[in-house]
C-alpha positions as CSV (number, residue, x, y, z in Angstrom):
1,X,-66.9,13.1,40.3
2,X,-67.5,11.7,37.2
3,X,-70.6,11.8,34.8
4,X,-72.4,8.5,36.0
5,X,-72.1,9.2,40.1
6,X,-74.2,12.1,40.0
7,X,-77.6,10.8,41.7
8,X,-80.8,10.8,39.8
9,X,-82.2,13.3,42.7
10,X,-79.7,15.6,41.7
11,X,-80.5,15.0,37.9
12,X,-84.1,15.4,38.3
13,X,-83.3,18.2,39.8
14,X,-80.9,20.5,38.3
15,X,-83.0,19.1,34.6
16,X,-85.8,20.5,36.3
17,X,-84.6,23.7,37.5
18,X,-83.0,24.5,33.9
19,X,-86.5,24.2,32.2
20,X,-88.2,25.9,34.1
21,X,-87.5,29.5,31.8
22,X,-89.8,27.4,29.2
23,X,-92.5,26.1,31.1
24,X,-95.4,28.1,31.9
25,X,-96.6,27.5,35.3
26,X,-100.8,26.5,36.0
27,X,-102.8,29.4,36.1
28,X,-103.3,29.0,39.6
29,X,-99.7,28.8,40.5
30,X,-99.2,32.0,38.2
31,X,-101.8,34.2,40.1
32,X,-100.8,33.0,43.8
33,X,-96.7,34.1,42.9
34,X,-98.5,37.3,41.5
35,X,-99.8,37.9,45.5
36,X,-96.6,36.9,46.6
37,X,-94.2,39.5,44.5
38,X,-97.0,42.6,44.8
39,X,-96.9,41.5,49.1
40,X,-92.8,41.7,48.9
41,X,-92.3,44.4,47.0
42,X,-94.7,46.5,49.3
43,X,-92.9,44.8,52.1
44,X,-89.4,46.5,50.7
45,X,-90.8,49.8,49.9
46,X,-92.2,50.5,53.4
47,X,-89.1,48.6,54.8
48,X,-86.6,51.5,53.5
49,X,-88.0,53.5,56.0
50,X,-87.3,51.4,59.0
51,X,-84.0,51.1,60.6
52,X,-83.0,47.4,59.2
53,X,-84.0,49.4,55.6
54,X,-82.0,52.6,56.3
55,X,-79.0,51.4,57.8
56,X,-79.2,48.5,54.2
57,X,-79.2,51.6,51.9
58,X,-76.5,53.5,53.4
59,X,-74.3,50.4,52.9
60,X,-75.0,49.0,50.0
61,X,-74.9,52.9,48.4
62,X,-71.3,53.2,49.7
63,X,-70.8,50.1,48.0
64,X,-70.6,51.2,44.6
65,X,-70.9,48.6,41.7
66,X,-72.2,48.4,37.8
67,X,-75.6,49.8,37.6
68,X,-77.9,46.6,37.2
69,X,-80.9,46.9,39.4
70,X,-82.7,49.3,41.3
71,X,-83.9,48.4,44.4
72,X,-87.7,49.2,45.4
73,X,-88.2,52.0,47.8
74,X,-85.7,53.6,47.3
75,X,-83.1,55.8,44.3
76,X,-80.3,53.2,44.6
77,X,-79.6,51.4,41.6
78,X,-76.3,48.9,41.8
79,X,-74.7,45.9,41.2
80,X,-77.3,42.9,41.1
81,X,-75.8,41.1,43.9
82,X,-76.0,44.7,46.2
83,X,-79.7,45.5,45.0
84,X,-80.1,41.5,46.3
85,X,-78.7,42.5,50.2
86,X,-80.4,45.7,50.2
87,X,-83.6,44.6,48.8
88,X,-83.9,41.6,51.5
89,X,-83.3,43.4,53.8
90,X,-86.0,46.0,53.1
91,X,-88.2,42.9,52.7
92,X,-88.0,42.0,56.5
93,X,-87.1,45.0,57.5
94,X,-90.1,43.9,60.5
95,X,-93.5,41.5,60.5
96,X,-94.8,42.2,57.3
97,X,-93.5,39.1,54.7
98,X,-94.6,36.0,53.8
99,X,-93.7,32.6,55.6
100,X,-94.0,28.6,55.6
101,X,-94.7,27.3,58.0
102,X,-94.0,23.5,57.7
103,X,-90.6,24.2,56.2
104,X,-90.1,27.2,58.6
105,X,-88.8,29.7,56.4
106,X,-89.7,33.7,55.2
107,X,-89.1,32.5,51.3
108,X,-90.2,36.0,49.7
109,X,-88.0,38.6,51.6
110,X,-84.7,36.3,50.0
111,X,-86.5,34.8,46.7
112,X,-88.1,37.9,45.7
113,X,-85.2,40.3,46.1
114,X,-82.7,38.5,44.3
115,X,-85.3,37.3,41.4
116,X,-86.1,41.1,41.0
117,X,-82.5,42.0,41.3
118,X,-81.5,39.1,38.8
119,X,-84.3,40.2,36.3
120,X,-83.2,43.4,35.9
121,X,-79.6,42.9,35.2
122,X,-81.0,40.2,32.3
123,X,-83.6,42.3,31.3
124,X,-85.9,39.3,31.9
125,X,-89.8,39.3,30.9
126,X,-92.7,39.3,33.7
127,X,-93.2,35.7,32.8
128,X,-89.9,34.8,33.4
129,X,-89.9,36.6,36.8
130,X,-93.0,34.8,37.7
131,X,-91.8,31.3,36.9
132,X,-88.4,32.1,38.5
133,X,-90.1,32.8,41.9
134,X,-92.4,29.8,41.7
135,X,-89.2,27.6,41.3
136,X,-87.4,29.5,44.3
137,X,-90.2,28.8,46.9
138,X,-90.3,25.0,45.1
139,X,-86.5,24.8,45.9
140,X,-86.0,26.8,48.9
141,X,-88.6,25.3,51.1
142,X,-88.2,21.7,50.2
143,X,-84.4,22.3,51.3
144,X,-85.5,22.8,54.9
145,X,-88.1,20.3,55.0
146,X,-85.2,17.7,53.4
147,X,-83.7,18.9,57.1
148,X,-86.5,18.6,59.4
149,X,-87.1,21.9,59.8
150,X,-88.3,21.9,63.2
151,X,-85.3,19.6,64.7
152,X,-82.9,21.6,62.5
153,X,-83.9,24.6,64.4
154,X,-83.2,23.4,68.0
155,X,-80.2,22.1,66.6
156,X,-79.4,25.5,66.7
157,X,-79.3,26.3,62.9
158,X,-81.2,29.3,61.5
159,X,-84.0,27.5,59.0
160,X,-84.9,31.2,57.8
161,X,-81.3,31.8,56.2
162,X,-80.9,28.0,55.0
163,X,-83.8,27.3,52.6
164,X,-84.4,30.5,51.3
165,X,-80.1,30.9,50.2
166,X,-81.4,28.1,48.0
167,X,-84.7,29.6,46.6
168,X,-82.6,32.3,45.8
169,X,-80.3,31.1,44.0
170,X,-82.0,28.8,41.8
171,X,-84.6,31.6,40.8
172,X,-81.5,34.1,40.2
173,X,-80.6,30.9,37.9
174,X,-83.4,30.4,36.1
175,X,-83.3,34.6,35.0
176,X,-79.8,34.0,33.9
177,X,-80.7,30.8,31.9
178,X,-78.2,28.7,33.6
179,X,-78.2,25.0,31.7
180,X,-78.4,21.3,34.1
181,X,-74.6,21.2,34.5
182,X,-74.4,24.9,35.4
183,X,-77.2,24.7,37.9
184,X,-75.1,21.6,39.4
185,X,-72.3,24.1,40.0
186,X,-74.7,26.9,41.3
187,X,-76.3,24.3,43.7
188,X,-72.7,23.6,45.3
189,X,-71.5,27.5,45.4
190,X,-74.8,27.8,47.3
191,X,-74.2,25.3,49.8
192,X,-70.6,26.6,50.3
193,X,-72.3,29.6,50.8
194,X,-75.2,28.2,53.6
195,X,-74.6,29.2,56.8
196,X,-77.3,31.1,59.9
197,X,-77.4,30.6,63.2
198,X,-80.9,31.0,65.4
199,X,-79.3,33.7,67.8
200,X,-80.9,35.8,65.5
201,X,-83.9,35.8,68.0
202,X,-81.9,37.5,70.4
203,X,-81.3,40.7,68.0
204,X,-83.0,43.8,70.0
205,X,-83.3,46.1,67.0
206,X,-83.9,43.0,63.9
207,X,-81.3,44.6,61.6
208,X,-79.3,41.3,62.1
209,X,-82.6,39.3,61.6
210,X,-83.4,41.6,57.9
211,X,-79.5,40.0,57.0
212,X,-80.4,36.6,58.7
213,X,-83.6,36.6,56.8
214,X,-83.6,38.4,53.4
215,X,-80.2,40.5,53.0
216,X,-77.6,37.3,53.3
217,X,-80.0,34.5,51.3
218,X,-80.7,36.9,48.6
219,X,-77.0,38.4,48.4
220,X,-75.7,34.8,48.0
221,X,-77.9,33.1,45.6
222,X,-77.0,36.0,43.3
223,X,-74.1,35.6,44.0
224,X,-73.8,32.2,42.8
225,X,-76.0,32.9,40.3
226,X,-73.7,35.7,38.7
227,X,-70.5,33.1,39.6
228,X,-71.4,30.5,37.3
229,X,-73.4,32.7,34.7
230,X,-69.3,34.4,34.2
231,X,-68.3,31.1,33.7
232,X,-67.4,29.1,37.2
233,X,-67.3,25.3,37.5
234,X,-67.6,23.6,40.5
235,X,-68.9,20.6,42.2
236,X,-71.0,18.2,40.4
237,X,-72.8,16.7,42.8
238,X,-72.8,18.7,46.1
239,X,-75.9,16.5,47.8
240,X,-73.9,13.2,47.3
241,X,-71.2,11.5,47.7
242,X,-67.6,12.0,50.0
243,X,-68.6,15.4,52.3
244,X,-71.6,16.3,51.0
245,X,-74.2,19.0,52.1
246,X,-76.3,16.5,53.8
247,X,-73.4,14.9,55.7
248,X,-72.4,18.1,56.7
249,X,-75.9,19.1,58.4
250,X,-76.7,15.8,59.4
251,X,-77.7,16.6,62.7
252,X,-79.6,12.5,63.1
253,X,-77.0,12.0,66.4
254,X,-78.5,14.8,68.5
255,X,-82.0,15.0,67.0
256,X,-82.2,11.3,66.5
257,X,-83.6,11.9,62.5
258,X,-81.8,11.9,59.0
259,X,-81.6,14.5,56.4
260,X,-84.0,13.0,53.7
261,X,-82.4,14.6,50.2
262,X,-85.1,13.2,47.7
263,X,-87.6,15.5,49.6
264,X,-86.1,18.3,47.4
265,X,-87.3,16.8,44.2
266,X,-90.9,15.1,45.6
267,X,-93.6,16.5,43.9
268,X,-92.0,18.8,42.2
269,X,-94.1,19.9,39.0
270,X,-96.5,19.0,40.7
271,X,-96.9,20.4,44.5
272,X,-96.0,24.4,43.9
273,X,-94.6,25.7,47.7
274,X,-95.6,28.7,46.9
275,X,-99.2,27.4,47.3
276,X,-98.2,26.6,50.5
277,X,-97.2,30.2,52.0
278,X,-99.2,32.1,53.7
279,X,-99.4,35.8,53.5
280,X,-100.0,38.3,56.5
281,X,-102.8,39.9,57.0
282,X,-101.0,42.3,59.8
283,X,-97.9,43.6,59.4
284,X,-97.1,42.2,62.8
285,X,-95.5,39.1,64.1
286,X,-96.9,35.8,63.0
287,X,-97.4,34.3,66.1
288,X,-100.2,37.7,66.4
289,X,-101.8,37.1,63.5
290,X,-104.7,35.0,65.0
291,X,-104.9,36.8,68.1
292,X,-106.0,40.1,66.0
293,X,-108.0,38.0,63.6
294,X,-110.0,36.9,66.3
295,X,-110.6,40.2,67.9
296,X,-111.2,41.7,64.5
297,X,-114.1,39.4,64.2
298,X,-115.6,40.4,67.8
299,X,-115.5,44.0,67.3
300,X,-117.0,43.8,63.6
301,X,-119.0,41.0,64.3
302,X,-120.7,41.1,67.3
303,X,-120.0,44.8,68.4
304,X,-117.4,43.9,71.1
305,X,-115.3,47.1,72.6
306,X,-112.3,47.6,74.9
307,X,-114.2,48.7,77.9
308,X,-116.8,45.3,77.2
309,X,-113.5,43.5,78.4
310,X,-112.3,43.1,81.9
311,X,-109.5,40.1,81.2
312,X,-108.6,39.0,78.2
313,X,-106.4,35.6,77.9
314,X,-104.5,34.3,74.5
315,X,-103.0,31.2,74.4
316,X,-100.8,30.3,71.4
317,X,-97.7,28.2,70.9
318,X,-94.7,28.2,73.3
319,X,-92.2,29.1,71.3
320,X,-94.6,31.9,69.3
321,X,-95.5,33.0,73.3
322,X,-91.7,33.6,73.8
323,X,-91.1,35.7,70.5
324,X,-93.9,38.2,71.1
325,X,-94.2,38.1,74.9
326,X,-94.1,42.1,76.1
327,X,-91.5,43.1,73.4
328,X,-90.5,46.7,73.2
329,X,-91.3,46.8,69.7
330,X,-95.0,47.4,68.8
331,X,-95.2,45.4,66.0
332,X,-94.0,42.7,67.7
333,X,-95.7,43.0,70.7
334,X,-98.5,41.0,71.2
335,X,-99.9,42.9,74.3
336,X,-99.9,46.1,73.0
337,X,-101.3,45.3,69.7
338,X,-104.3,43.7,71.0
339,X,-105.3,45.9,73.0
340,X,-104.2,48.8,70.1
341,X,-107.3,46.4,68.5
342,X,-109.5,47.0,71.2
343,X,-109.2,50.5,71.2
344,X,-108.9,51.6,67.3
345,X,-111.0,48.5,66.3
346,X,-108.4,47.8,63.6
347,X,-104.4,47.8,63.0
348,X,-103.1,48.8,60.5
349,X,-98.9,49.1,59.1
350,X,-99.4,52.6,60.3
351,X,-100.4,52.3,63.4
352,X,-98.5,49.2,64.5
353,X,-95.6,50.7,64.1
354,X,-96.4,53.8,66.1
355,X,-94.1,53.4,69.1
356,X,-95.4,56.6,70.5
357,X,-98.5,54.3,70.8
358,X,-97.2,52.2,73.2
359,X,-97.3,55.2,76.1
360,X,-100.7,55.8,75.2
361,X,-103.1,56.0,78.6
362,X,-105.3,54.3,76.9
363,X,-103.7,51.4,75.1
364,X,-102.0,50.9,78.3
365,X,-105.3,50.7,80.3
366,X,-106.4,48.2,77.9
367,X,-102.7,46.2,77.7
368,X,-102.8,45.7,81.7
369,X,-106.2,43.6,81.2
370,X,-104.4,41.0,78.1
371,X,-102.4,38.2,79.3
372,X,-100.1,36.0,77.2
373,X,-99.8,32.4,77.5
374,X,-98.0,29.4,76.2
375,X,-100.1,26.8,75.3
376,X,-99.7,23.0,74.8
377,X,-102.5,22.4,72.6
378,X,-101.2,25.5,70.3
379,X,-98.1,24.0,69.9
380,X,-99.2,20.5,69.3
381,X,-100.8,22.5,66.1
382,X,-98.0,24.0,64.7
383,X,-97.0,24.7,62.0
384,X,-100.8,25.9,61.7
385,X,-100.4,29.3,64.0
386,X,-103.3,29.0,65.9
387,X,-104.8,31.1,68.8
388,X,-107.5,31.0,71.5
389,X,-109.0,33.8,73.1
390,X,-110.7,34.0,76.3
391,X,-112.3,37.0,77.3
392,X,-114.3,38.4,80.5
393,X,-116.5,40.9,79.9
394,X,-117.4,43.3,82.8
395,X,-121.6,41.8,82.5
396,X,-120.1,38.9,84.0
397,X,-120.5,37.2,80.8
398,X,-117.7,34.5,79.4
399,X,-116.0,34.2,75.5
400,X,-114.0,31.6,74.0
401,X,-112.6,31.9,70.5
402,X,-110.2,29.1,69.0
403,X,-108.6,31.1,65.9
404,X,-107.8,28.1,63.9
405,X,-107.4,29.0,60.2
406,X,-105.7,32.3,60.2
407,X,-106.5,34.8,57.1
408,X,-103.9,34.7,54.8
409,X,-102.9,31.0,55.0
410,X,-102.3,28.6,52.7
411,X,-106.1,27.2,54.0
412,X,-107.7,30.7,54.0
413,X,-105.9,32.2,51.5
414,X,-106.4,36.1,50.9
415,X,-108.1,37.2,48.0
416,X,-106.7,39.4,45.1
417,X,-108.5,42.2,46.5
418,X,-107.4,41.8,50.2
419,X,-103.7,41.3,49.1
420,X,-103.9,44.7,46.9
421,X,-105.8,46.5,49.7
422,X,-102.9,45.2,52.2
423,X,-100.4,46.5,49.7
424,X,-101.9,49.9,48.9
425,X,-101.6,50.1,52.8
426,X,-97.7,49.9,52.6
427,X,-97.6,51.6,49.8
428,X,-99.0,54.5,49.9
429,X,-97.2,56.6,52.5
430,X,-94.0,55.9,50.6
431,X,-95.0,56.7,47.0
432,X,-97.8,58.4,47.0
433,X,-101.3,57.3,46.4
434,X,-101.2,57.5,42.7
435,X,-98.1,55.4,42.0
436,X,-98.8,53.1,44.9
437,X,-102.3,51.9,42.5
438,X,-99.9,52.0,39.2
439,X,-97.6,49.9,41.1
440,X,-100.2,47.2,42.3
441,X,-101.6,47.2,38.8
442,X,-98.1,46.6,37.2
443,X,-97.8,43.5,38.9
444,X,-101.0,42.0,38.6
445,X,-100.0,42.4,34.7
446,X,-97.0,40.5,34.9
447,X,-98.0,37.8,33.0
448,X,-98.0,40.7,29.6
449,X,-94.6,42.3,30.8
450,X,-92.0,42.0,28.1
451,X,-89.7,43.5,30.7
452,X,-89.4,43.5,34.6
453,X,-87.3,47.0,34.3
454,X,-90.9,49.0,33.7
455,X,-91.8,48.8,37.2
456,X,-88.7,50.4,38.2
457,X,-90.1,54.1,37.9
458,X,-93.0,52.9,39.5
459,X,-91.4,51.7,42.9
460,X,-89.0,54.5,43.0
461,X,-90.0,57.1,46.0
């Protein structure tokens, strides 16, 4: 391809993507990507301790590789690229990441990792991480959005490993300085690189999900990252022209509508994704979260308890009704977890993910009175996750709660304090109380970090 048929999307965007390293982001954006990399990072350190985080660390250490990065949570420190797997893994190691809805994608478990991982190994300031996120989420999610998300899904494609491979990749590039033509060539090693597959949902133990989700997007945006940064050249133009990207995923004949391409530069500058992500408030399953807001309210607000209710009924989305419907995994679970609510009057990571909870007489009293159900008007307001809650109380006496604007979204956003206090939640049992506070104060002072490596004694168990 010569010089003149690369398209002006692709110009506007690998120019973009290139000075990024030199342009501070609003003050706004800066603090919101400050939530976002404290909620990840505790996300990884209480992910090492979960299956999907163990069996991560045992590979990756067997691995071997130059001694770039450490990964949070846990002693390893390797090769960029491996600290990328491991650490997305860890990330979504369960419920507990961030996600975005309209593009359908967890963009911190795979950004995150690989930016932290790619920092390191450049010895890259807190500024520079910061911007480098921003740019991942901008990136990442506007790739699957360019797809039609939603379509691309029941197509059959995994959303959650497509977009974020992309974030990725271009926030590993922005660490390792890579100029327009270079992030040309890390934009095509990344697409030769895209792959996921929704059967993912059908993964008993999520340890194929963690790869699906964090491990494989983060491994190979580093990966491409680290390719070109040695010196690789590739394609010029991989979102144009003969057998590109977009011709490749163009799914119009069985969904009936086109990849749109300039949606990855629209707004860009301007509209920050990251904005646009929502973090949890429970470490649980998404499609929960406004099920337990809404009980959280009762019980703190107008003194509800668990033997008040003799029925309780929450409708949310189909396909979220599906995922969470009477799983064996607590935090996943949305039966159990509301009536773990009832009972405790709170949930926290702790407690969700005490399977010994879920033979507990009297959750399971509790559980046997909450039914789940599929609802059309729930699903008709997706991507907004929203809930309703019907309750019979044993007076005789009828509740309805609609849940519409769940804590922790883009239209209620947490505050600083609620994200630390969430943090400090995850955080503590693995480092200790005192390091856990050092930790979360680290990164709230990223904006005066001359170097990202500082916080690695801090995350270190």
């Amino acid at each position: 391809m010569t010089e003149p048929d690369i398209s002006p999307m692709m110009r506007r965007l690998a120019d973009y993507c290139s000075a990024v390293p030199s342009t501070p982001l609003p003050e706004a954006v800066e603090e919101k990507t400050k939530h976002h990399v404290l909620d990840t990072i505790a996300a990884m350190v209480s992910g090492a301790r979960l299956l999907p985080g163990t069996e991560a660390l045992s590979y990756v250490s067997g691995q071997g590789g130059t001694p770039e990065a450490s990964v949070p949570g846990s002693g390893l420190v390797t090769s960029a690229t491996n600290a990328a797997l491991a650490g997305g893994m860890l990330a979504h190691a369960d419920e507990t990441d961030d996600s975005h809805a309209a593009s359908l994608t967890h963009p911190g478990c795979a950004v995150i990792p690989a930016a932290l991982a790619m920092a390191q190994r450049c010895g890259s300031s807190g500024p520079d991480l910061l911007r480098a996120v921003a740019l991942g989420y901008d990136v990442g999610c506007r790739m699957t959005l360019a797809l039609h998300a939603y379509d691309f899904r029941d197509a059959g494609h995994s959303t959650h490993s497509f977009g974020p491979m992309f974030g990725a990749a271009v926030a590993a590039g922005a660490l390792a300085g890579l100029g327009p033509r270079s992030v040309r060539h890390l934009l095509s090693y990344t697409a030769q690189q895209a792959s996921g597959v929704a059967c993912w949902m059908r993964d008993p133990d999520h340890v194929e999900k963690a790869f699906d989700f964090g491990g494989m997007p983060a491994r190979n945006g580093v990966t491409a990252a680290t390719m070109v940064e040695h010196g690789f050249t590739g394609v010029e133009d991989v979102f144009s022209g003969q057998r590109n990207f977009f011709i490749a995923y163009d799914e119009s004949g069985r969904i009936g509508m086109k990849p749109v391409p300039e949606r990855l530069v629209a707004g860009l500058g301007e509209t920050f994704e990251i904005m646009n992500t929502n973090i949890k408030r429970w470490s649980v399953g998404s499609p929960i979260q406004a099920p337990l807001d809404g009980l959280f309210d009762l019980i703190h607000e107008e003194g509800l308890r668990a033997d008040d209710v003799a029925r309780l009924d929450v409708r949310v989305a189909h396909h979220g009704a599906v995922t969470v419907n009477n799983r064996e995994m607590a935090n996943i679970c949305l039966q159990h977890l509301c009536a773990l609510m009832l009972v405790d009057a709170n949930v926290t990571f702790v407690t969700a993910h005490d399977q010994s909870r879920m033979a507990d007489p009297e959750v399971l009293d509790v559980r046997s009175r909450v039914h789940l159900h599929g609802d059309d008007a729930m699903t008709a307001a997706m991507p907004s996750r929203q809930a309703v809650l019907e309750l019979e109380l044993r007076d005789g006496r009828q509740r309805r709660l609609h849940v519409s604007a769940v804590r922790g979204t883009y239209d209620n956003p947490m505050s600083r304090l609620e994200v630390g206090a969430k943090s400090y939640d995850l955080l503590a049992p693995v480092l200790g109380e005192n390091r856990a506070t050092s930790l979360c104060d680290a990164v709230w002072a990223l904006d005066q970090t001359p170097d990202v490596t500082a916080l690695q004694p801090l995350w270190q168990p």
